[in-house]
N, C-alpha and C positions, 0 to 999 in steps of 0.2 A: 481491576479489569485490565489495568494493562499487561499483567502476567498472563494472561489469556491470549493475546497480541503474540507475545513472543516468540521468535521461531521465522522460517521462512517459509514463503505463501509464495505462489501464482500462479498467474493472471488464467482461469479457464472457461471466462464466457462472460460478455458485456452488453449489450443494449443497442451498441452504437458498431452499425455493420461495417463502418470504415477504420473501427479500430482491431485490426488484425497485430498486434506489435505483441513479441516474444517479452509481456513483464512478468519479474517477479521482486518482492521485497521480502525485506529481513529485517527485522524488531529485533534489537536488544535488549535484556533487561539494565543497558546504565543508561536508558535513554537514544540511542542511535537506533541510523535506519538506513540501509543501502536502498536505496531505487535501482534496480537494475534492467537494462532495455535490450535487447539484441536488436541489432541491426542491422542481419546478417556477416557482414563484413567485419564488426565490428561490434562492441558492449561501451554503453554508455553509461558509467555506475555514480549515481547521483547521492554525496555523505549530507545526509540529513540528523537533523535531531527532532522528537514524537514526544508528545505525553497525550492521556485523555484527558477528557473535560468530557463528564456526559458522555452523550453518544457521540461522538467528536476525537476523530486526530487531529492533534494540530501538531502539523511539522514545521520545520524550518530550515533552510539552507544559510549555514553558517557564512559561507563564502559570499550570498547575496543576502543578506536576511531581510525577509518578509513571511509572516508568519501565513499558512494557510488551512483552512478547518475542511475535512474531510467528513462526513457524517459514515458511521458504520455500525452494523449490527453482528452479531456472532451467529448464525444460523443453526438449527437443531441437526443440521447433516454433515457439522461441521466448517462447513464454508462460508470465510469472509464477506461480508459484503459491503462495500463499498460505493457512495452515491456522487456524484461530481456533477457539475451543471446541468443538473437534472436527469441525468440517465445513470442506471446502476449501472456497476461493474462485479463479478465472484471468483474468488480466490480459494482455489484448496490447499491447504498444508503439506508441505514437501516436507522429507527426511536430510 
């Protein structure tokens, strides 16, 4: 499953109307993951490390570590989807 992951995704429709923020991420296959935020001014690019479990990312920021479990599904249209404190979030596959 996590070959499926791989590649860069984002961010094009969430749940949660106050989250307007330019994300996209990038899956490795040696285990890494860019988080990346525009901030207009500015990109905030968060190196993380991913594996699955299940329906389950679990990342970690090597710099802080603390592990955290993301629940996700692969959709039949293609697009990630992602659940986080209760509200989804979908991601489509960029080139």
């Amino acid at each position: 499953m996590t070959s499926t992951l791989v590649g860069r995704w984002l961010l094009v429709e969430t749940e949660d109307p106050s989250d307007t923020e330019d994300v996209s991420m990038e899956f490795r296959p040696d285990g890494s993951l860019d988080y990346e935020i525009d901030l207009g001014n500015k990109r905030q690019i968060m190196k993380l490390t991913y594996r699955v479990e299940s329906d389950f990312i679990v990342s970690n920021q090597p710099s802080s570590p603390r592990e955290d479990r993301t629940r996700f599904a692969l959709l039949p249209d293609g697009r990630l989807e992602l659940e986080r404190d209760g509200k989804r979030l979908w991601y489509e596959r960029v080139e």
